[in-house]
C-alpha positions as CSV (number, residue, x, y, z in Angstrom):
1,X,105.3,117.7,108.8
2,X,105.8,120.9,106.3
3,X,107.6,121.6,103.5
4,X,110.1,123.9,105.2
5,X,111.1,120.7,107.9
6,X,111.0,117.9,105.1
7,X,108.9,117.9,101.8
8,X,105.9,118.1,100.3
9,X,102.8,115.8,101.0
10,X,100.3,114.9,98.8
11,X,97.2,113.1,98.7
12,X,96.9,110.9,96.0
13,X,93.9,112.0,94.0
14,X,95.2,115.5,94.2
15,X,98.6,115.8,92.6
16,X,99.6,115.5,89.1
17,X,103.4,114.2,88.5
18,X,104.7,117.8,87.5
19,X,104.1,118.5,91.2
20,X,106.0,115.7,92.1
21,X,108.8,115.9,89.8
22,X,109.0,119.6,91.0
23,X,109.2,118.2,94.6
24,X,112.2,116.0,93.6
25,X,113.9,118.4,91.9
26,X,113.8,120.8,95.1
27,X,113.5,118.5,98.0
28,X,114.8,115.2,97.2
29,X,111.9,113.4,98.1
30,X,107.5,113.7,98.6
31,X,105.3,111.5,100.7
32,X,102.2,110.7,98.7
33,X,99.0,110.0,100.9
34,X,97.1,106.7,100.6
35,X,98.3,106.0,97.7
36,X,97.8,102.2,97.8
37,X,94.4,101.1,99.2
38,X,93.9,98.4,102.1
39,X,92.6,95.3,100.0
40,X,95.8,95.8,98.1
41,X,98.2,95.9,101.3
42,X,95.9,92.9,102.5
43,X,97.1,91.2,99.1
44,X,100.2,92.0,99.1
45,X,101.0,91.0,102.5
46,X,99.5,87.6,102.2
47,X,101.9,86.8,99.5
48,X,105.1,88.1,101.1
49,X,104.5,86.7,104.7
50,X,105.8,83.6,104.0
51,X,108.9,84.6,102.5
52,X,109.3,87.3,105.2
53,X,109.5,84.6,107.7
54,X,112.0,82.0,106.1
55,X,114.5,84.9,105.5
56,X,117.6,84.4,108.1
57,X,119.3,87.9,109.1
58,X,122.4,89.3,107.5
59,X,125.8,88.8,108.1
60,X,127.2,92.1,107.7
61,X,126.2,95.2,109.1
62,X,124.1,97.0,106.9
63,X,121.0,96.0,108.3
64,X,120.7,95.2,111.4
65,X,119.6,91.3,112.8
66,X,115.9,92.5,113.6
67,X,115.8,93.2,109.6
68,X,114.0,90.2,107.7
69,X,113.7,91.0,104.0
70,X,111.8,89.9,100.5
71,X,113.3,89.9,97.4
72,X,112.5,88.6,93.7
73,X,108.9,90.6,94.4
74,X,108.0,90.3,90.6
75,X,107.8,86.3,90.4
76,X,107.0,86.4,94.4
77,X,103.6,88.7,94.5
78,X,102.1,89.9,90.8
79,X,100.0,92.2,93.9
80,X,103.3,93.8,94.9
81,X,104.7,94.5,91.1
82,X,101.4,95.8,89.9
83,X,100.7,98.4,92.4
84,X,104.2,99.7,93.4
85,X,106.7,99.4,90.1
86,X,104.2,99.7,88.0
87,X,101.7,102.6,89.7
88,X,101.0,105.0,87.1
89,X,102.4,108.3,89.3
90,X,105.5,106.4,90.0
91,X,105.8,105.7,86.6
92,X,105.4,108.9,85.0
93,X,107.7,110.6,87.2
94,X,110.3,108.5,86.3
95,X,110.1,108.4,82.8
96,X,110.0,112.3,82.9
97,X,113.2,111.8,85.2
98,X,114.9,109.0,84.3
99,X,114.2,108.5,80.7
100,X,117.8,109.0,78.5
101,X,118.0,110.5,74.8
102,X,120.9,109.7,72.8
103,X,121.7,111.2,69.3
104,X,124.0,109.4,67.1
105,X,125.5,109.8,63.1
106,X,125.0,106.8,60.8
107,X,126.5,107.5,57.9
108,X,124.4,111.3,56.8
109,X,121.5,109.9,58.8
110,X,121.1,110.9,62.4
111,X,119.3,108.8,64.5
112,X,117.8,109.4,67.5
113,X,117.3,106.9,70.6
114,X,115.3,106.6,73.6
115,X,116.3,104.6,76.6
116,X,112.9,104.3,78.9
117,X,113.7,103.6,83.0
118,X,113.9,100.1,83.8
119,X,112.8,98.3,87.4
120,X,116.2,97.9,89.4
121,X,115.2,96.1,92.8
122,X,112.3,95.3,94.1
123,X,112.8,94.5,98.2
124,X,110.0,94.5,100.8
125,X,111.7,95.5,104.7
126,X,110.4,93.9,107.6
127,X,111.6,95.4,111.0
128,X,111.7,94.2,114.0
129,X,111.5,95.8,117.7
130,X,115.0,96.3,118.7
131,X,116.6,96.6,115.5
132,X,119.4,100.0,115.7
133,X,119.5,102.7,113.1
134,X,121.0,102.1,110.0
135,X,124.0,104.6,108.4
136,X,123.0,107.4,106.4
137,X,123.8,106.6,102.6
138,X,122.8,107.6,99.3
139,X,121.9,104.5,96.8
140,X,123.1,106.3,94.1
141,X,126.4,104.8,95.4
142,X,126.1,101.6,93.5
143,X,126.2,103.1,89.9
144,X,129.3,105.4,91.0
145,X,127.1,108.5,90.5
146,X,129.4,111.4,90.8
147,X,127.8,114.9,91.6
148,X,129.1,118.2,92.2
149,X,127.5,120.6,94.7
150,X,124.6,123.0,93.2
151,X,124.0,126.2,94.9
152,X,120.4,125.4,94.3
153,X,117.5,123.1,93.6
154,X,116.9,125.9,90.3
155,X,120.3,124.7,89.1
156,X,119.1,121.0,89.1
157,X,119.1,119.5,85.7
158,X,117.4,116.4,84.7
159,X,119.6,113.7,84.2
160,X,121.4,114.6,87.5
161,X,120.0,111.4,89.1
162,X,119.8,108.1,87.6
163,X,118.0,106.0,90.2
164,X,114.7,106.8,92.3
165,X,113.1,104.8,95.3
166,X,109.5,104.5,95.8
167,X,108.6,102.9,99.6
168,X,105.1,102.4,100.7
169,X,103.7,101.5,104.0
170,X,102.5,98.3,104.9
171,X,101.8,99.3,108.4
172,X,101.8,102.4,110.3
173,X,105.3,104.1,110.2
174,X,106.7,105.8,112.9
175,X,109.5,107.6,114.5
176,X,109.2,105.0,117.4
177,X,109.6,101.9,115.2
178,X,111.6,103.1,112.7
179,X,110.7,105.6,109.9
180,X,113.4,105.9,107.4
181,X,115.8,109.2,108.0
182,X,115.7,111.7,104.9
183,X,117.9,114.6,104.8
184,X,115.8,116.9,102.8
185,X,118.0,118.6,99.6
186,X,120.8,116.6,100.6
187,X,120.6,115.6,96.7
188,X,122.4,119.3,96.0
189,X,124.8,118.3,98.0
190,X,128.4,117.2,96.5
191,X,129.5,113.2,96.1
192,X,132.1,114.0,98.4
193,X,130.0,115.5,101.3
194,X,129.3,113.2,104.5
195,X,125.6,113.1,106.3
196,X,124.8,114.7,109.2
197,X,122.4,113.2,111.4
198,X,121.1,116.4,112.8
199,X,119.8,117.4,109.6
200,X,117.6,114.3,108.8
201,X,114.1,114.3,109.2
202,X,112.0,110.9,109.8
203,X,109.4,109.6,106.4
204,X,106.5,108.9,108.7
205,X,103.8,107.5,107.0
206,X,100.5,105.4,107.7
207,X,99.6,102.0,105.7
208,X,99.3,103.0,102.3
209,X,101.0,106.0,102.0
210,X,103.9,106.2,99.8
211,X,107.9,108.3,99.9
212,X,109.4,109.0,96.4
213,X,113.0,109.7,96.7
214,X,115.7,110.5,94.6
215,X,118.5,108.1,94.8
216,X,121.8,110.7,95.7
217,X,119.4,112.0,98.7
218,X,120.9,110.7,101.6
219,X,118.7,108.3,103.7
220,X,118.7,105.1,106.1
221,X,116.3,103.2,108.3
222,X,115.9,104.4,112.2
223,X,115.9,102.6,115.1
224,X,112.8,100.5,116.1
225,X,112.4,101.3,119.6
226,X,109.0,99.8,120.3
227,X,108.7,96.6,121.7
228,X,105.9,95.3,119.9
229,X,105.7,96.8,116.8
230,X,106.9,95.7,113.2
231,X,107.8,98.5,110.5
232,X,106.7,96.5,107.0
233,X,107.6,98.4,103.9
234,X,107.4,97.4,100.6
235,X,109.9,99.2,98.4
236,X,111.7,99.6,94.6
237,X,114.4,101.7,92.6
238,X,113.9,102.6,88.8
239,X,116.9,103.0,87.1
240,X,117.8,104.1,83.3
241,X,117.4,101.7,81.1
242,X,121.4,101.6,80.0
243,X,122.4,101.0,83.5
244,X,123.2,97.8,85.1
245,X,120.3,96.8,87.4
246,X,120.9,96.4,91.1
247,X,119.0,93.2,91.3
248,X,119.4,91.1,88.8
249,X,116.0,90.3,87.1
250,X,116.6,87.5,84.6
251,X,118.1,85.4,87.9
252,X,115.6,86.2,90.7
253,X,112.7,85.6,88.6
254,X,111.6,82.7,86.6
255,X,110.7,83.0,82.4
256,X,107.3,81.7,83.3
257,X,106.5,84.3,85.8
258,X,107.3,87.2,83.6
259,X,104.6,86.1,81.3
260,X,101.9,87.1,83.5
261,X,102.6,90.8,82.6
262,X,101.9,93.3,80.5
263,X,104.0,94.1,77.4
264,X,105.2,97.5,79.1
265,X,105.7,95.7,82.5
266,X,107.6,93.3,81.2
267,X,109.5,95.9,79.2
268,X,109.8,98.0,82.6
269,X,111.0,94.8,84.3
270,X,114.1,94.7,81.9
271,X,112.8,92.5,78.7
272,X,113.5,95.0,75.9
273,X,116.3,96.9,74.4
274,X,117.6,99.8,75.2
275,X,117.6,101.9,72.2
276,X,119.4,101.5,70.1
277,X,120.7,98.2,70.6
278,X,121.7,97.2,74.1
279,X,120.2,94.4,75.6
280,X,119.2,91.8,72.4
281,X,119.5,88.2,72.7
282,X,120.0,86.5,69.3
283,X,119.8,90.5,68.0
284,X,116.6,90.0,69.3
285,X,114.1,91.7,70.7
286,X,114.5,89.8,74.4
287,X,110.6,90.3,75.3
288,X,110.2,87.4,72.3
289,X,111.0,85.3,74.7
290,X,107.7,85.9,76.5
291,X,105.2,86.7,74.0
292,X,102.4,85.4,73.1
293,X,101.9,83.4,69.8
294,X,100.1,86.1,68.5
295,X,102.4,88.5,69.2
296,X,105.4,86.8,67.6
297,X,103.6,86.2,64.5
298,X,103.1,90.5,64.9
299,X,106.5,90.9,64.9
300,X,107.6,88.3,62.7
301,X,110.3,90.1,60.4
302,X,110.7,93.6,62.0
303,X,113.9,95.0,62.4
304,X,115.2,95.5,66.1
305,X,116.2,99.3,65.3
């Protein structure tokens, strides 16, 4: 699978994020070999399975009735939350991408602001044999990201995008049962533009290997035409921190579960403001609401700009 027919493919312990980010920019999406190892998978499957097999199948059409699905990842699997939102490469390549600067007069003072990326779903995919194709679509679609056609990826500005996917492998991903469609560059393509199927390529990957994605890249799960073989992929979207997240955090996962984290996961999950002040509680900084003793008494009297 070369660059010319898809994008670039990486192994893990060999690429920095500039080559990724460069990918991106000029391909709209890179597979990243082994870039979760087995004992993690193991993990992370052990605490999705059961949730995999209470969901019931969706009413509409977007996914198709063979599709079972897992979401609220960050309360459901600490595993999952650690190792795909919060891996270091994914990381970095979003805040290099996604990561807003805002100037802004206050009074003769100007002041300058930084809005870091922020986790906006979190959804693990579990397909069965038999399930059909799904439509081409771009994600981008749900923050009513309007582009205009570039000539080329050397055009590409950053700030162009505002979301970016990150899916990883549970099992083997094939063709046959269902490799998720990519059309390769598809993100220079206008808003207004419609897929075509003849021009997507297939995200084939083995258990551990990982597809980063730009969100206006035009995409969709294939058909699983095996008859005994489930495509499990564990997936999640960044998006800038001033956006509205497509899942809704602060309802899909408990207070309690949030503490388990890190200050900057929890910050990445969505507790923290948005410089300068979007997203307080109280005028507040929201992660006070999961801190540790310690830490409140640290930040006892500082202001929230």
């Amino acid at each position: 699978m070369g660059s010319a027919l898809f994008a670039q493919d990486f192994l893990k312990f060999a690429v920095a994020s500039s080559a990724v980010i460069a990918s991106l920019i000029k391909n709209g999406g890179c597979i990243i070999r082994n870039i979760l190892d087995a004992p993690t998978l193991a993990v992370i499957e052990t605490d999705v399975r059961p949730w995999i097999l209470r969901d019931q199948p969706w009413t509409g059409d977007f996914f198709p009735p063979e599709t079972r699905r897992v979401m609220g990842l960050v309360e459901k699997s600490k595993a999952f939350t650690d190792s795909i939102p919060g891996n270091k490469l994914y990381q970095d390549v979003c805040g290099a991408l996604l990561t807003s600067w805002h100037e802004s007069w206050h009074g003769q003072k100007l002041m300058k602001s930084e809005s870091k990326p922020q986790l906006n779903n979190t959804i693990v995919f579990s397909i069965a044999p038999g399930a059909k194709r799904q439509e081409l679509h771009r994600d981008d679609m749900n923050i009513h990201n309007k582009l205009e056609a570039l000539t080329s990826h050397e055009d590409y500005k950053i700030g162009r995008d505002c979301t970016i996917g990150f899916f990883v492998a549970g099992k083997k991903t094939t063709r046959a049962n269902g490799a998720t469609r990519f059309i390769p560059r598809s993100h220079l393509w206008a808003t207004s533009q419609p897929p075509m199927e003849d021009l997507a390529r297939h995200a084939e990957l083995n258990p551990g290997d990982g597809f980063m994605m730009l969100a206006s890249a035009y995409h969709g799960g294939s058909q699983n035409s095996t008859t005994d073989q489930e495509r499990l992929i564990y997936s999640c979207f960044m998006t800038k921190g001033y956006l509205r997240q497509e899942e809704n955090q602060y309802l899909a996962n408990s207070v309690e579960s949030i503490k388990r984290y890190t200050p900057e996961m929890q910050k990445t999950i969505g507790y923290s403001v948005s410089n300068p002040f979007l997203g307080w509680v109280d005028l507040e900084d929201p992660r006070k609401l999961v801190m540790t003793e310690e830490e409140l008494k640290q930040e006892s009297g500082k202001d929230l700009y």
